[in-house]
ZAMARGU-4260 file (C-alpha; in steps of 0.2 Angstrom, whole numbers, plus 5000, padded with zeros to 4 digits):
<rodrens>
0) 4879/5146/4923 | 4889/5131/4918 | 4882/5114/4921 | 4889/5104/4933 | 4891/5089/4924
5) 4901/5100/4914 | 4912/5106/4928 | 4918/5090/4935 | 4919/5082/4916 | 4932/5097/4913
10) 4941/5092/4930 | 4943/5074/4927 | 4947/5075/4911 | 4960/5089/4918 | 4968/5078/4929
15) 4971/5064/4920 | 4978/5073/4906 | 4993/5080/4920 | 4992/5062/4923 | 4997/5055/4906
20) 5007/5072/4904 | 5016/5068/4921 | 5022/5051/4911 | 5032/5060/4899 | 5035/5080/4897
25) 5030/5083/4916 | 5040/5071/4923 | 5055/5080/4928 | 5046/5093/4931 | 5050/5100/4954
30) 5034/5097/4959 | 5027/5079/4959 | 5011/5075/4951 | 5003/5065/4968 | 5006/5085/4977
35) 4997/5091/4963 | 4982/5079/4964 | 4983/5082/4982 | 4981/5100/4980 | 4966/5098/4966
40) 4956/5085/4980 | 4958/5102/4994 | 4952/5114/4979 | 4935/5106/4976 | 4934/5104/4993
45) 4923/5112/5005 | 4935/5123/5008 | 4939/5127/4987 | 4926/5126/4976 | 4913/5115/4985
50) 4912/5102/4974 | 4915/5086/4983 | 4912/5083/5003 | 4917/5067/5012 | 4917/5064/5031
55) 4929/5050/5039 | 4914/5045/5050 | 4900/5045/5041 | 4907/5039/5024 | 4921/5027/5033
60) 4913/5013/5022 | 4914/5022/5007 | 4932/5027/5010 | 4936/5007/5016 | 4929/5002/5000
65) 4938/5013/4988 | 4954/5014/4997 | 4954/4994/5000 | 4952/4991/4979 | 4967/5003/4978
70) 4979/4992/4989 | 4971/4977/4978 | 4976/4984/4965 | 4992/4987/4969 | 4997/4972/4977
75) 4997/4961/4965 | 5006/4971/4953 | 5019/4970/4967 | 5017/4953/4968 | 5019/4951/4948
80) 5035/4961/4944 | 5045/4956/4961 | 5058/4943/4956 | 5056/4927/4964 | 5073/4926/4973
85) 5071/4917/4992 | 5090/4928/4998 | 5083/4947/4992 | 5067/4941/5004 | 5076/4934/5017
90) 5088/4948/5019 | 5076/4963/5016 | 5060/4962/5013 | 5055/4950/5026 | 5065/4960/5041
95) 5057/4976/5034 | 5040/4971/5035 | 5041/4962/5050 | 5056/4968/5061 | 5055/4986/5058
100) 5036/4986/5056 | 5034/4980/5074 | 5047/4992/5079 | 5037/5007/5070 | 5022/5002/5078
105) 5030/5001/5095 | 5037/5018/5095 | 5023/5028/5086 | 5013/5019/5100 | 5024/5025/5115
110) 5024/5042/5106 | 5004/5043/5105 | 5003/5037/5122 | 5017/5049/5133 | 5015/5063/5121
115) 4998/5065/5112 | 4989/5058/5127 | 4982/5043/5117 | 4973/5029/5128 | 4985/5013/5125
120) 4972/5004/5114 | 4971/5022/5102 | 4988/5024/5102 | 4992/5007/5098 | 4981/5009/5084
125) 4988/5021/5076 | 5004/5015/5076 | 5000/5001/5068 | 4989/5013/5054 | 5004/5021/5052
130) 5018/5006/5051 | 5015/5000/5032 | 5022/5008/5020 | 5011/5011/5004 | 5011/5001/4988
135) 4999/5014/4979 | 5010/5031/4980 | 5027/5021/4982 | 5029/5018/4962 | 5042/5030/4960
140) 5054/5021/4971 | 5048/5005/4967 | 5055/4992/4953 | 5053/5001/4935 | 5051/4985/4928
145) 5048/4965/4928 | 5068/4962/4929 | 5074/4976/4940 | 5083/4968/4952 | 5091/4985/4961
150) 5092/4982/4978 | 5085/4997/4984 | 5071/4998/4975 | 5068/4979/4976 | 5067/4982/4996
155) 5056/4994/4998 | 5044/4984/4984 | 5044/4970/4993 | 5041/4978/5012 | 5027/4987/5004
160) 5020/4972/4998 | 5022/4963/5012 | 5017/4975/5027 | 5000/4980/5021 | 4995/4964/5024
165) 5005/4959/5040 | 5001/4976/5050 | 4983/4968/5049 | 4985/4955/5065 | 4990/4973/5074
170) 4976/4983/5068 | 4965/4972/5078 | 4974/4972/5094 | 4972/4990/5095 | 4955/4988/5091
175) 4955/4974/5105 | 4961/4985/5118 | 4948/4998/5113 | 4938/4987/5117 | 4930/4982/5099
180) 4938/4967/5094 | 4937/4951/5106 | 4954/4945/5109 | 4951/4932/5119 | 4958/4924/5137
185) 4976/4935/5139 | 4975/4937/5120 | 4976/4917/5115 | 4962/4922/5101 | 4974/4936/5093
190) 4989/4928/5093 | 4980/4910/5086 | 4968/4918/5077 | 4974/4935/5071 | 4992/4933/5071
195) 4997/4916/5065 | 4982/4909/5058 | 4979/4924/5046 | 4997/4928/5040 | 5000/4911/5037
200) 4982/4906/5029 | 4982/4922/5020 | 5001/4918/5010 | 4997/4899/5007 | 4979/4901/5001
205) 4984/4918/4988 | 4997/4905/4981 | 4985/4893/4977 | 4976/4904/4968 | 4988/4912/4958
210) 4998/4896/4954 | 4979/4887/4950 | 4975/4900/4938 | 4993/4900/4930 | 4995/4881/4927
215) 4975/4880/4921 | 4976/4893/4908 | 4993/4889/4902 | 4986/4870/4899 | 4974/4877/4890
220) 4982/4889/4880 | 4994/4874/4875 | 4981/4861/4871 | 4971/4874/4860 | 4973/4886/4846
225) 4962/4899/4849 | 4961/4908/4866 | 4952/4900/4881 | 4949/4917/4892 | 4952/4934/4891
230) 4968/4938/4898 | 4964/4955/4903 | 4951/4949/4915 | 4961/4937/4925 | 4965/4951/4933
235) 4950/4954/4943 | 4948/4935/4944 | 4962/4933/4954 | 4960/4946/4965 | 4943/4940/4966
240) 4946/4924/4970 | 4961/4924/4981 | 4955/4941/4992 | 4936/4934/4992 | 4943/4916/4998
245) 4955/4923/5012 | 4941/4934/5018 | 4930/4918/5020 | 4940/4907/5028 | 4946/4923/5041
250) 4963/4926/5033 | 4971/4942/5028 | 4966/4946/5009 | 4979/4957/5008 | 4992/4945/5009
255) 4983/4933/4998 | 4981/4945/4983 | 5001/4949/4983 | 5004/4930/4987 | 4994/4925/4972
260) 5004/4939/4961 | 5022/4931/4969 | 5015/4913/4965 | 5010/4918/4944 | 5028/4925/4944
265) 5035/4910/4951 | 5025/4898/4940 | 5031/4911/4922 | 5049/4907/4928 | 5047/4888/4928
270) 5060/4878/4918 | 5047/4868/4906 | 5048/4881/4891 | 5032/4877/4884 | 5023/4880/4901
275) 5034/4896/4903 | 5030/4905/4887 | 5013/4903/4892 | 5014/4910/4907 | 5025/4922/4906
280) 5014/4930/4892 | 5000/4926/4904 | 5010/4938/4917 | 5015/4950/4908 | 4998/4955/4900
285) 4989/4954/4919 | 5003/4964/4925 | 5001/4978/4912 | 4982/4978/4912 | 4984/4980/4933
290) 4997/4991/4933 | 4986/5005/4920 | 4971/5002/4932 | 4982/5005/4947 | 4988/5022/4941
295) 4969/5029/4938 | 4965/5022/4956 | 4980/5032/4963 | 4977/5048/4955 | 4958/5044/4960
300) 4963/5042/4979 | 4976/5055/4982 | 4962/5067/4975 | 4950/5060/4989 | 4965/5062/4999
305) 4965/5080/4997 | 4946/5080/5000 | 4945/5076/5016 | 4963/5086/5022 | 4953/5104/5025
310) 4943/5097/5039 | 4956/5084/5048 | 4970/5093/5045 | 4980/5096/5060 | 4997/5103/5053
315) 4999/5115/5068 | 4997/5102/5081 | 5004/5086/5074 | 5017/5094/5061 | 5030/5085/5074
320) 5025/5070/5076 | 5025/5065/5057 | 5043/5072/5056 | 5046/5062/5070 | 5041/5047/5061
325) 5050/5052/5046 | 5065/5055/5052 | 5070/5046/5070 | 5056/5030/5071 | 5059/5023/5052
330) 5076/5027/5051 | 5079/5017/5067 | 5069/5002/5065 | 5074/5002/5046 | 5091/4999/5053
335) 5088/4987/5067 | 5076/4978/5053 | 5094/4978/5041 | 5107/4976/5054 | 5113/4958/5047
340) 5109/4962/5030 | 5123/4963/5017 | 5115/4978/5010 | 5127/4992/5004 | 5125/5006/5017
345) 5121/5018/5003 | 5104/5007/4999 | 5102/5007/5020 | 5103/5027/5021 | 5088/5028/5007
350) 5078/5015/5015 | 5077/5025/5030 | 5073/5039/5022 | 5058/5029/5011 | 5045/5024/5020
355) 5031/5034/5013 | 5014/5034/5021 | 4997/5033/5009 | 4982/5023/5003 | 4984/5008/5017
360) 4984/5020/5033 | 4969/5028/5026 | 4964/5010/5024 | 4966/5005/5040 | 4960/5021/5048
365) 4944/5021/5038 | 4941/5001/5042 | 4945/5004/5060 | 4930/5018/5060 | 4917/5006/5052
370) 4920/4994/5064 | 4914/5004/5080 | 4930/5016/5082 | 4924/5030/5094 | 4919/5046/5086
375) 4929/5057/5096 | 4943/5044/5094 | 4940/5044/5076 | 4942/5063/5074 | 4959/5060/5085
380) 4967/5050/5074 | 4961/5059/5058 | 4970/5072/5057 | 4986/5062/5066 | 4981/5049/5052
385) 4978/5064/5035 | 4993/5075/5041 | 5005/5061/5042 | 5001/5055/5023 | 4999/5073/5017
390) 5018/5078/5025 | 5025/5062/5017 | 5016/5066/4999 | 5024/5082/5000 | 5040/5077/5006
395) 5044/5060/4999 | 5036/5059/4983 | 5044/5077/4979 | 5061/5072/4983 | 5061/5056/4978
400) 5067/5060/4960 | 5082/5069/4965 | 5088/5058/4976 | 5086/5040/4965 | 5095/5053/4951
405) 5109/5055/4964 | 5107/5035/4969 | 5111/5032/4952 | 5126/5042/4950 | 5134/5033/4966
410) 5129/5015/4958 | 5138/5019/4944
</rodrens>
């Protein structure tokens, strides 16, 4: 009988061989490699091989934990590799994450009230779980480099940078109106507290941090010959610092990890050349080492993904309401959100159709559960929440190839 140290050494190092693989000779391949982890994490399942059991009540904090360093990770590369430019923001970004966002929310939530039956506090909730769109599995349709300035792909890198962080303030509404999460006297404590407070304190206080660590270690790097600090390891430090900071003073960390990555890219474009050619290496090198890490942490997550599917999988029952996401709620608020944007219509029509779902619902769901989310509730939303991101895996991830190949063609 084989070992089982032996067994699971011979599927991790199976998987992330497709993974490297998936980088060069696999990558036109028709199947996308996050299917194919998906479909790994449900064969040593319970209901495959039995190697690996989670539950999304009674592991919710091990799943927060894991999934939350996953959205860290890629924020800040986010943050990094976005070109600071105030008009791209303004006119997409910005209304993404916030206009459309609050329109997804609103109609996932009228959907999971008048159709699913959801109490308004649950269904609520799981709009805004399902709202953001995902920084983690969204790499094939984000910016391919640090001066990609496509407007398509620089959209939907910045909304997923942004939302994760601002579907936070409505996160805890829902959980207000279930009744776990004190909103105060007709909500005056979520909208001071939650809504404004956070969001804003969240941005400023992750710019600190990423501008402070910028300008410190380019001094030093200037005023010395040898190296003052390893660069690789900035990277943890600043999401350290600027998610362990927001956290303590009650701000969204979120936000602060990708406004700390927007602020180092800001500082590397400075106009003192000196200053700049330190930080720009400074960038670069965080950005590299983040963006390796990032890539082990998705192919980690979209396995774990597939570990849970078999038991909350509810295909059968919920297959309609993530097509309805798909394909009526996003397309509409994604227009709304662009309606006085001078983006071509070409970029508008693959927005719509972009708005994958991934590591920050299963984020937000899991957090919801370890902060008192009824059980019954829990199971509810599971497998609303699990076949939602496992319909978009399959669909967007899949297709997404084929249709940047035929975006490209019309660019040109």
């Amino acid at each position: 009988m084989i070992p089982l140290v032996a067994v699971w050494s011979l599927i991790i190092g199976s998987v992330f061989l497709l993974a490297a693989l998936g980088k060069g000779v696999f990558r036109r391949l028709p199947i996308s490699l996050p299917a194919v982890y998906l479909l790994i994490g449900v064969g040593i399942s319970d209901a495959g091989l039995g190697l690996m059991s989670l539950d999304l009540v009674n592991d919710a904090k091990l799943i927060e934990t894991l999934t939350e360093i996953g959205v860290l990770v890629s924020l800040l590369t986010v943050g990094l590799r976005l070109v600071p430019s105030w008009s791209r923001f303004r006119c997409s970004a910005i209304p993404l994450a916030s206009v459309a966002m609050v329109m997804t929310i609103a109609g996932v939530a009228a959907v999971g009230y008048f159709l699913v039956g959801l109490p308004i506090g649950a269904a609520v909730l799981l709009g805004a779980v399902l709202a953001p769109t995902d920084p983690v599995l969204a790499s094939e349709v984000q910016i391919n480099h640090d001066q990609d300035t496509d407007q398509l792909r620089y959209s939907l890198t910045g909304e997923a940078g942004l939302n994760d962080g601002t579907a936070f303030p409505f996160v805890m509404l829902g959980l207000g109106l279930v009744g776990i999460h004190d909103l105060g006297e007709f909500g005056w404590r979520w909208v001071a507290v939650d809504l404004v407070w956070a969001v804003v304190a969240g941005c400023g206080f992750g710019a600190f941090v990423g501008y402070l660590i910028s300008h410190v270690s380019s001094w030093l790097k200037s005023h010395r010959i040898d190296p003052i600090a390893d660069e690789e390891l900035l990277t943890l430090a600043m999401i350290g610092l600027a998610y362990g900071g927001a956290i303590a003073i009650h701000a969204y960390g979120f936000l602060s990890v990708f406004a700390a990555g927007v602020a180092m890219r800001v500082f590397a474009e400075s106009d003192d050349d000196e200053q700049h050619e330190h930080a720009e290496t400074l960038m670069r090198t965080v950005a590299s080492v983040n963006q390796r890490f990032g890539e082990i942490l998705e192919v980690a997550l979209v396995v774990l993904i597939g570990v849970l599917l078999p038991t909350y999988w509810t295909l059968t029952q919920d297959w309609w309401f993530a097509l309805l996401l798909f394909a009526v709620l996003r397309p509409i608020a994604s227009y709304a959100a662009l309606w006085f944007s001078d983006i071509g219509k070409y970029q508008k029509r693959y927005i719509a159709f972009f708005g994958i779902r991934g590591i920050g619902s299963l984020y937000y769901l899991s957090y919801s559960i370890d902060h008192g989310l009824d059980e019954s509730l829990a199971h509810r939303l599971g497998g609303v929440v699990l076949t939602t991101i496992a319909l978009s895996l399959l669909i967007h991830s899949n297709i997404a190839s084929l249709l940047l190949s035929r975006y490209q063609r019309q660019q040109h």
